[in-house]
NUSEMI-437637 format. One record per residue (C-alpha): residue number from 1; x, y, z; residue in three letters. Coordinates in steps of 0.2 Angstrom, whole numbers, always signed. Example, Ala and Ser with C-alpha at 12.3 -4.5 7.8 and 13.67 -1.06 7.14 Angstrom:
1	+62	-22	+39	ala
2	+68	-5	+36	ser
This chain:
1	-628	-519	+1218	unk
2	-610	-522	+1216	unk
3	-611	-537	+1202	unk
4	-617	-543	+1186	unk
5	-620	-557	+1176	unk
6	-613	-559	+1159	unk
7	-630	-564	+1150	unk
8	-640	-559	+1135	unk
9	-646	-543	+1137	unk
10	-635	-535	+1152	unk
11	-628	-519	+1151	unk
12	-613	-515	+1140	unk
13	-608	-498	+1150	unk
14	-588	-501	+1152	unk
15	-585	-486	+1164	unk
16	-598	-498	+1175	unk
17	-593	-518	+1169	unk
18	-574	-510	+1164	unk
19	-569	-514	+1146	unk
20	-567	-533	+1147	unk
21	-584	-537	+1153	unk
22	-591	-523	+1140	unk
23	-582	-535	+1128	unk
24	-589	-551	+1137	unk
25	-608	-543	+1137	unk
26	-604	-540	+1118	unk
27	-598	-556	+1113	unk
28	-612	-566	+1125	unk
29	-625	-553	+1115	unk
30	-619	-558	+1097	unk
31	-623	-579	+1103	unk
32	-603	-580	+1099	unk
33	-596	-595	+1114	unk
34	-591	-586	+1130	unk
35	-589	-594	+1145	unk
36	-599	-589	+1158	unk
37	-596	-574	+1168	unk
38	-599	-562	+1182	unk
39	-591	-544	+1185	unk
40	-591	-534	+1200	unk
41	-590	-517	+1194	unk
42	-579	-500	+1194	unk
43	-589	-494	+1209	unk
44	-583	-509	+1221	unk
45	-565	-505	+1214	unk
46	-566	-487	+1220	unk
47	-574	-491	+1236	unk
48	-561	-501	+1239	unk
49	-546	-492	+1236	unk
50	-555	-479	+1247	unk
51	-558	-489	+1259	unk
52	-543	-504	+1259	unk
53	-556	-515	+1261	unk
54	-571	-526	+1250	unk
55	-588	-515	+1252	unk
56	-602	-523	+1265	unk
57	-611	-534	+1258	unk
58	-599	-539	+1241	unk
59	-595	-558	+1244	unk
60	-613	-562	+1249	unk
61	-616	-555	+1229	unk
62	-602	-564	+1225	unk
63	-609	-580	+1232	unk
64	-624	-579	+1224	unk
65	-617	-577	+1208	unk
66	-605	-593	+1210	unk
67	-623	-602	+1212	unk
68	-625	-597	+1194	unk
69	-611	-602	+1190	unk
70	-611	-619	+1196	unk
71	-629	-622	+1188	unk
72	-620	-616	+1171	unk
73	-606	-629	+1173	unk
74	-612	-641	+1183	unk
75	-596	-638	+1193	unk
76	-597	-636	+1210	unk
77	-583	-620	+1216	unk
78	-571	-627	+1232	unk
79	-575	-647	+1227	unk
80	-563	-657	+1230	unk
81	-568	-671	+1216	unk
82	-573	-662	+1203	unk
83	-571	-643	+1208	unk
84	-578	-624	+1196	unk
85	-562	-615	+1191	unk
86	-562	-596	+1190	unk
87	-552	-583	+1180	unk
88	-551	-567	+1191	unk
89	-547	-552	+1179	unk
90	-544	-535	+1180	unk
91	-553	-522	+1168	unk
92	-553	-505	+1166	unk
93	-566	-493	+1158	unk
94	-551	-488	+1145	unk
95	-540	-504	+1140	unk
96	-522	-505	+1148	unk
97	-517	-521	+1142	unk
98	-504	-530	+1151	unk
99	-504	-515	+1166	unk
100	-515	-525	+1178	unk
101	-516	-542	+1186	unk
102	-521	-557	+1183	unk
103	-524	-573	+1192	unk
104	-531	-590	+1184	unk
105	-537	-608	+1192	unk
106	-543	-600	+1207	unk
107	-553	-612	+1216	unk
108	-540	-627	+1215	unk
109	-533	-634	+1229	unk
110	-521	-648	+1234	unk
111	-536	-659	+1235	unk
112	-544	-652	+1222	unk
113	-528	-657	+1211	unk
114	-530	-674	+1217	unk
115	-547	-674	+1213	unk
116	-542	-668	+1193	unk
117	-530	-678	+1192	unk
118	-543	-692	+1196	unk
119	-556	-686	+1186	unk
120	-547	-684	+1169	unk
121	-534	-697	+1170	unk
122	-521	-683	+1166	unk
123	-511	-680	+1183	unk
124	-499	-667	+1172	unk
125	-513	-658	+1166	unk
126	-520	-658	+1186	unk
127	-504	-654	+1194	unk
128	-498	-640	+1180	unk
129	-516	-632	+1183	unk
130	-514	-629	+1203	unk
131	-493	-624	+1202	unk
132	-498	-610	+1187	unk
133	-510	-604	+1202	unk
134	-500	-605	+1216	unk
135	-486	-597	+1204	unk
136	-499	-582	+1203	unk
137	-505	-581	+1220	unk
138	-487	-579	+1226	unk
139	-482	-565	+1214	unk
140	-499	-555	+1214	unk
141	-508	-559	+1229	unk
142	-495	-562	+1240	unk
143	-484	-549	+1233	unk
144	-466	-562	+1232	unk
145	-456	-556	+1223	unk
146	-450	-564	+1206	unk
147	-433	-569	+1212	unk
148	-438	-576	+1226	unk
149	-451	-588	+1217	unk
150	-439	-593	+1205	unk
151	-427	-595	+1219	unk
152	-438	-608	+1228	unk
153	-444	-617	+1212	unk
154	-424	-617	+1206	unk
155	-422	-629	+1224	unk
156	-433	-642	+1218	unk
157	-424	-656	+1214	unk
158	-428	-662	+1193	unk
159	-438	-678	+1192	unk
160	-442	-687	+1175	unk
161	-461	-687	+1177	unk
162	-469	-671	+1171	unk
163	-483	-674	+1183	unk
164	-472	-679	+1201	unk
165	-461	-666	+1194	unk
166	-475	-651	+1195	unk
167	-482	-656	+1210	unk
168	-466	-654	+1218	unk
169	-464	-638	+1215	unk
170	-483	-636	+1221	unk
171	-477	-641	+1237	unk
172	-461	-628	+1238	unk
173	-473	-617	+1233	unk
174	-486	-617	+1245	unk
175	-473	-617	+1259	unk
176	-467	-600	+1251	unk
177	-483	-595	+1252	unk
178	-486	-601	+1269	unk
179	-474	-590	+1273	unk
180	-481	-574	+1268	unk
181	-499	-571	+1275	unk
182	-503	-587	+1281	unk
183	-506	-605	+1273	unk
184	-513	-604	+1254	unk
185	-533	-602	+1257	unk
186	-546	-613	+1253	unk
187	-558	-610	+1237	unk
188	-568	-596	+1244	unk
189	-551	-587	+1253	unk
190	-543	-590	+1236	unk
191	-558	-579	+1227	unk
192	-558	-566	+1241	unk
193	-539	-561	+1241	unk
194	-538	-561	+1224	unk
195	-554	-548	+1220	unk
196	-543	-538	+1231	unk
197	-525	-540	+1222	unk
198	-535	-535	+1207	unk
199	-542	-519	+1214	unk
200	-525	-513	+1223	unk
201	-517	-516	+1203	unk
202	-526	-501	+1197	unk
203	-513	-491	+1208	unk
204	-497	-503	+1206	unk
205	-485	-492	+1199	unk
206	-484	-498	+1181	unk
207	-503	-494	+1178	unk
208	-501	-476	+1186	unk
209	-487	-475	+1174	unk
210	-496	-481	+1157	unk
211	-510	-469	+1163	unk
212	-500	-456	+1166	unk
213	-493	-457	+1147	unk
214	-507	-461	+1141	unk
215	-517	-448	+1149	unk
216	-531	-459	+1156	unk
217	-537	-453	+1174	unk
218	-536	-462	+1189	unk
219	-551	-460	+1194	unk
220	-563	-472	+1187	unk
221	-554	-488	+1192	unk
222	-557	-504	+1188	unk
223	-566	-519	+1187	unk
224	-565	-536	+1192	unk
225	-571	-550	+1177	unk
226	-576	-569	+1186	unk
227	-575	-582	+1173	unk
228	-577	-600	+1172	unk
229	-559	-607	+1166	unk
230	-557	-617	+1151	unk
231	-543	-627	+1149	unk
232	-529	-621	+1134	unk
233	-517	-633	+1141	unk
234	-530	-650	+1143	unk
235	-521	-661	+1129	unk
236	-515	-658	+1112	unk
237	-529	-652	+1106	unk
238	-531	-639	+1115	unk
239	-523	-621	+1115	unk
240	-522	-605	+1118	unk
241	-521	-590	+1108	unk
242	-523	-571	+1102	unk
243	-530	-565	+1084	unk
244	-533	-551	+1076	unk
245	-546	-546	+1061	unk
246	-531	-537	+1054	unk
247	-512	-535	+1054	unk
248	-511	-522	+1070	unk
249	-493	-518	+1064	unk
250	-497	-512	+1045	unk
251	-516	-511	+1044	unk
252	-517	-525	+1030	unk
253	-532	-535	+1029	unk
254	-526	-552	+1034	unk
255	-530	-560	+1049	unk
256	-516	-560	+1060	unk
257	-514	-570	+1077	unk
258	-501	-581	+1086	unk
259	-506	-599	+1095	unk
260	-497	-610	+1109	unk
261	-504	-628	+1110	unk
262	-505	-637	+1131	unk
263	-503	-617	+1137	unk
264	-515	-605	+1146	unk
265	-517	-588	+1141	unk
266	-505	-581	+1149	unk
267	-491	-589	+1137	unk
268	-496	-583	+1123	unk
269	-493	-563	+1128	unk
270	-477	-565	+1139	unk
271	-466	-567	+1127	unk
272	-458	-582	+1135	unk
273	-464	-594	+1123	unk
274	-459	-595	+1103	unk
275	-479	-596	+1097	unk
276	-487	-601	+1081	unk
277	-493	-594	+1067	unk
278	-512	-596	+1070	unk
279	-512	-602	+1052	unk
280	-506	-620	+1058	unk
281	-526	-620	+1065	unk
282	-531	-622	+1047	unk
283	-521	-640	+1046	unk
284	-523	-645	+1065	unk
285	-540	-639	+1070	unk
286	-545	-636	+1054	unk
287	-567	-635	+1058	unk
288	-560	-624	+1072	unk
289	-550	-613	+1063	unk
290	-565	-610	+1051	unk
291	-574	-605	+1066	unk
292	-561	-594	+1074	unk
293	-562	-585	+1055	unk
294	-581	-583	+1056	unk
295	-580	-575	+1074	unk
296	-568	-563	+1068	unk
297	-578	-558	+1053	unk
298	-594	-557	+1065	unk
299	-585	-545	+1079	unk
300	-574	-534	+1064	unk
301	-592	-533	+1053	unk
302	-601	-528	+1073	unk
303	-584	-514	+1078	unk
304	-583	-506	+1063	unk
305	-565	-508	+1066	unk
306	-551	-520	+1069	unk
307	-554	-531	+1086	unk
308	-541	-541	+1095	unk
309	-548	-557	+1100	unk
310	-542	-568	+1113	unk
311	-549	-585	+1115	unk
312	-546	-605	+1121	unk
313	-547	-620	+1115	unk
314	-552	-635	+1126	unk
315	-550	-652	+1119	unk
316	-558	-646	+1101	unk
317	-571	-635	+1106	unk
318	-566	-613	+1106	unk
319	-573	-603	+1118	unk
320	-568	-584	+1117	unk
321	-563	-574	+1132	unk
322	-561	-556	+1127	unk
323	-564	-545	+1111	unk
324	-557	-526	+1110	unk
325	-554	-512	+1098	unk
326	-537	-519	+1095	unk
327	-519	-506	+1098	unk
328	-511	-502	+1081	unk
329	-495	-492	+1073	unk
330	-498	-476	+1068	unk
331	-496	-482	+1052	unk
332	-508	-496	+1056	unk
333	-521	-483	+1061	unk
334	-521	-473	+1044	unk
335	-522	-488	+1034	unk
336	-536	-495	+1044	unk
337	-544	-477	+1041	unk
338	-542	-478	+1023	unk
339	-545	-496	+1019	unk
340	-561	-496	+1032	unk
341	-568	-480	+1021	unk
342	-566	-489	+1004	unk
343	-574	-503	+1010	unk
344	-589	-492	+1014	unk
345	-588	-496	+1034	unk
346	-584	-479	+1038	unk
347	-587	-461	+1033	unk
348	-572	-451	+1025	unk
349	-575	-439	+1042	unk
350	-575	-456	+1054	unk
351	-558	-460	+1043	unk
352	-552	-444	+1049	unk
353	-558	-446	+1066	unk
354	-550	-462	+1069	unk
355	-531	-456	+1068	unk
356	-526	-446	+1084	unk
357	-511	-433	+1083	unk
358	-500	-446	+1088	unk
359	-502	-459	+1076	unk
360	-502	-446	+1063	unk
361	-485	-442	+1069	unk
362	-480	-460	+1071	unk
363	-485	-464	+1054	unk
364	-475	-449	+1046	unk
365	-460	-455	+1054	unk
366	-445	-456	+1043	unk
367	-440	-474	+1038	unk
368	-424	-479	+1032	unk
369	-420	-477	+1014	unk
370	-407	-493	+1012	unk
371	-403	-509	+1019	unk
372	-388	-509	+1032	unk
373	-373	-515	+1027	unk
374	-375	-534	+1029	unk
375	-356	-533	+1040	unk
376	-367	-521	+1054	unk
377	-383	-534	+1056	unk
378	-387	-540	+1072	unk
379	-401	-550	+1070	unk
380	-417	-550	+1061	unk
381	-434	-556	+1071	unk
382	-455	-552	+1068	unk
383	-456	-534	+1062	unk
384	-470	-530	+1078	unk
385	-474	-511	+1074	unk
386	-468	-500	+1062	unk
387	-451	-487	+1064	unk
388	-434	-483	+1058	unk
389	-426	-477	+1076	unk
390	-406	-478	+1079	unk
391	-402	-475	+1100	unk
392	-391	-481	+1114	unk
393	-392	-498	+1117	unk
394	-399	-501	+1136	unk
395	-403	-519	+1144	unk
396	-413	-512	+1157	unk
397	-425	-502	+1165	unk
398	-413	-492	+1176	unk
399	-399	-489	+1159	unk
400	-415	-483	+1147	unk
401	-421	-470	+1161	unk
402	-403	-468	+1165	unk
403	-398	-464	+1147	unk
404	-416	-453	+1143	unk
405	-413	-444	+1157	unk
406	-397	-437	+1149	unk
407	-404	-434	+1131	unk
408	-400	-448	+1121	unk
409	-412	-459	+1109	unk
410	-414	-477	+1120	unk
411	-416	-495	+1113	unk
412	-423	-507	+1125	unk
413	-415	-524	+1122	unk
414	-424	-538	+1132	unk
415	-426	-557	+1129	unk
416	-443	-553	+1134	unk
417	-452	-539	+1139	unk
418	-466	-540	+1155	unk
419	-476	-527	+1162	unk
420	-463	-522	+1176	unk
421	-453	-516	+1162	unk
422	-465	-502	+1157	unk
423	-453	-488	+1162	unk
424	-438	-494	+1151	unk
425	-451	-493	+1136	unk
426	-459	-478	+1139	unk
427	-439	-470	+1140	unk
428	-436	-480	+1123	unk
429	-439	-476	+1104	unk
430	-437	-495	+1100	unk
431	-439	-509	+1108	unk
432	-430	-527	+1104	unk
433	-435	-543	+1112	unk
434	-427	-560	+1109	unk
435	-441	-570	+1112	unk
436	-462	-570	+1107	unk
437	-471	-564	+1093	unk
438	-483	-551	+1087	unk
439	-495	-553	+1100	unk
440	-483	-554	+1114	unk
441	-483	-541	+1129	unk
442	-469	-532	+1121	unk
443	-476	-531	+1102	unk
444	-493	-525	+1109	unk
445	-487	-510	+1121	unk
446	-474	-504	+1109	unk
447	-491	-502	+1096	unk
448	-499	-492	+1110	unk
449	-485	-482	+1113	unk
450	-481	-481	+1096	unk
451	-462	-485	+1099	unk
452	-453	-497	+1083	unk
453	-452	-514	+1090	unk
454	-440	-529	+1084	unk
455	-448	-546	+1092	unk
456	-442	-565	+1092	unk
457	-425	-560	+1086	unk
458	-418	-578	+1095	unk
459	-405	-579	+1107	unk
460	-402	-563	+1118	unk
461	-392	-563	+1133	unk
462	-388	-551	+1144	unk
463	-371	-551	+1157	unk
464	-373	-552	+1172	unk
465	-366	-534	+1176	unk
466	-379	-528	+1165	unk
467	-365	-518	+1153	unk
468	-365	-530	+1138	unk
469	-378	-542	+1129	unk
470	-376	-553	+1116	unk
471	-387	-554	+1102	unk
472	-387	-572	+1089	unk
473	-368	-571	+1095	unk
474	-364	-553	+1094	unk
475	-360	-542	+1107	unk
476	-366	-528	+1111	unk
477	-361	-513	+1125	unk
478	-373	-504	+1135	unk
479	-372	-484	+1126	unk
480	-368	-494	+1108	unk
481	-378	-485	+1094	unk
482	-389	-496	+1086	unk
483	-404	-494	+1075	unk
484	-419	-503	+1075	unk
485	-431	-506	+1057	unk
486	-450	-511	+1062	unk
487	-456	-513	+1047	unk
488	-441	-526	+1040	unk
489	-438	-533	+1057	unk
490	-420	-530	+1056	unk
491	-408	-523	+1070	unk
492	-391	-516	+1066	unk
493	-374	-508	+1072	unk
494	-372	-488	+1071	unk
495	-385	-475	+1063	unk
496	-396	-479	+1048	unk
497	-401	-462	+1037	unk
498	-417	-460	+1034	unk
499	-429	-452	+1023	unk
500	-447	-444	+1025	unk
501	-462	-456	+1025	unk
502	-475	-450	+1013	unk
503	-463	-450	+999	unk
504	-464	-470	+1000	unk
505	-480	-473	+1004	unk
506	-496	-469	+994	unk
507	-510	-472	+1006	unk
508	-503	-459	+1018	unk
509	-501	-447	+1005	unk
510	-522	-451	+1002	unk
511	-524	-447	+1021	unk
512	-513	-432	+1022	unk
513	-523	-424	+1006	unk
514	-539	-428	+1014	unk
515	-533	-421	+1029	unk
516	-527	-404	+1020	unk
517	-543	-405	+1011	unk
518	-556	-406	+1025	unk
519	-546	-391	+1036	unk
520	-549	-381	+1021	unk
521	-566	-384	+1018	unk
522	-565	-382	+1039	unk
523	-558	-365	+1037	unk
524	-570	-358	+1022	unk
């Protein structure tokens, strides 16, 4: 048996359901609102990647857990009046966010936007819904490249209507899908060819190279999460959006999370978007906002650690979609550690065992010991993780490997960061995006990675030859030495001096002692 049903009392094994649907089973388990969910699990995945082809006997699964589905919703999937809507997710046994694919609204077609648009009254809310799938379906199922979508959604002529104005870009859409593989499949073709874009991402080339960094095996692949969509972008009173039960950059106890109002979840992490606070909930969506603060009480209180959270909200109502062990700093780690064994969450050897060599590392990373010169400041934007870092300024993939590769420090500049980019920040020290917040793409990997990051500095343009970028109206040259402060979200002109950590900061200092005293105690 191939799949499972999100229900109370299912399995939780990630290396079986991958790490999102171990977080689904977890959430569905502690009676938190979940949208129903199927998985088809790591073994599918590697059978497929063995094979290049679904396993015998998968879509009949598949079928029969749609039939669940559509008693759940009283939605039927492939109906043209009224039609289910599916997320298809990837999920890996260890989490590798941002590295895999993703496709939403499967299930919608033309008629079934007709349909929507009938059935809500909202033809923008219809017709927005089935171009953000086909949009998808063109870059990850289809493999079209980027500039070639934007290419063929740039020849659509503007029309003042939001709703005629998206449906004509569904229309160039689906003839530029048309013309890769074939005309853009019903309901059931749409479910298919995605299940398989998600298992081919295990191996795109981004994943194998957070995997190789990270030292995560290829081996176990992943898994594939069907959900039922809800709707972040219905009306105005719906939204989308990421938490965390603490600050994931410094480890302080305060919820932290961004929100976009009319988007889908995707929004929210791209960094294309300028999101909200998630405290503008509390004036709002105020009873939600006092429910998305007991969910992530419950899930911190359950973890034993801080969780990222991602959830929706449709019209009102939340639903969440994901819980993990959320990616911190370095610094964020030893003050989670520290705070988590004060609180009496966690033993003082747990404390220990919760900040790997790296993030030690990270977190004993010099920071800077003044402020620049006002004159040499660039810009100042969300301090997204911790660092004092000065390198060479590079706008690209190709100029931070480029410039790595002949031993200097690298700063990855970027109006936004997406996953393709994964090379230029593993080849970086620091990362700067003009656009998204704390929860974007770029802000989360540069916390896994540990690398400082600068984001939602504002405007940031690059030239078009790719040797120059200007920064809130200051240029800058590819190879300029800049320097980059996480912690102040400040970036600036020439080399900043700097100055060992734990002389500026107390709770480190605790952890280091406890450390020295525990290997002694180790060592007799």
């Amino acid at each position: 048996m191939f799949t499972h049903a999100i229900a109370m009392g299912c399995p939780t094994d990630p290396t079986i359901l991958g790490s999102k649907g171990a977080g689904l089973a977890q959430l569905t388990e502690l009676g938190l609102p979940v949208p129903p969910a199927f998985v088809i699990g790591t073994p599918a995945g590697r059978a497929y990647l063995a094979d290049g082809t679904l396993p015998a006997g998968l879509m009949d699964e598949v079928e029969t857990q749609l039939r669940t589905l559509q008693a759940r919703t009283g939605r039927q999937f492939g109906d043209a009046a009224d039609p289910l809507l599916v997320s298809v997710r990837s999920g890996a046994p260890v989490s590798m966010p941002g590295m895999m694919d993703t496709v939403l609204n499967v299930g919608l077609t033309e008629a079934g936007a007709h349909g929507l648009a009938a059935r809500t009254g909202d033809a923008r809310f219809a017709w927005t819904s089935f171009e953000r799938l086909l949009d998808g379906f063109a870059r990850t199922v289809r493999g079209i490249g980027a500039g070639r979508v934007e290419d063929a959604l740039l020849d659509v002529a503007p029309l003042p209507d939001p709703a005629a104005a998206a449906r004509a870009r569904c229309t160039a859409l689906l003839q530029l899908i048309a013309g890769r593989g074939g005309a853009f499949p019903d309901a059931r073709g749409q479910l298919r060819e995605a299940i398989e874009a998600v298992f081919r991402s295990w191996m795109s080339p981004r994943a194998v190279a957070y995997r190789n960094d990270r030292g995560i095996d290829d081996t176990p692949g992943t898994a594939v999460t069907i959900q039922a969509m809800v709707f972040g972008n219905r009306d105005d009173r719906s939204a989308s959006g990421v938490a965390f039960t603490r600050d994931p950059a410094t480890g302080a106890p305060d919820v932290y999370g961004d929100v976009l109002f009319r988007a889908q979840g995707e929004d929210v992490v791209s960094g294309e978007y300028d999101t909200l606070p998630l405290s503008v909930l509390a004036d709002r969506l105020p009873l939600v906002y006092s429910e998305l603060l007991t969910t992530l009480s419950v899930l911190e209180e359950h973890s034993r650690d801080m969780c990222d959270v991602e959830f929706t909200i449709e019209a009102g109502r939340l639903y969440v979609l994901q819980t993990r062990i959320g990616q911190r700093s370095g610094r964020a780690a030893v003050r989670l550690a520290v705070d988590l064994f004060d609180e009496g969450i966690i033993t003082a050897e747990e404390a220990l065992c919760r900040v790997d060599d790296e993030q030690l590392e990270a977190a004993r990373a010099p920071r800077f010991v003044s402020d620049p010169d006002p004159t040499d400041v660039l810009g100042r934007g969300l301090p997204a993780c911790p660092g004092a870092v000065s390198g060479a300024a590079a706008f690209d993939n190709e100029q931070a490997q480029r410039l790595a590769a002949k031993g200097f420090r690298v700063i990855l500049l970027r109006p936004s960061t997406a996953p393709t980019d994964l090379p230029g920040l593993l080849a970086s020290v620091g990362v700067v995006t003009g656009r998204g917040g704390r929860t974007s793409h770029a802000a989360v990997v540069a916390r896994g990675l540990n690398r400082a990051a600068v984001c939602g500095v504002g405007e940031l343009s690059i030239a078009a030859d790719g040797r120059s970028a200007k920064l809130m109206g200051h240029q800058i040259v590819a190879g300029e030495l800049v320097s980059v402060d996480g912690d102040l979200g400040v970036i600036s002109r020439g080399r900043r001096i700097t100055a060992p950590a734990q002389s500026a900061d107390p709770v480190l200092a605790r952890y280091l002692s406890w450390r020295k005293d525990y290997v002694t105690a180790a060592t007799g």
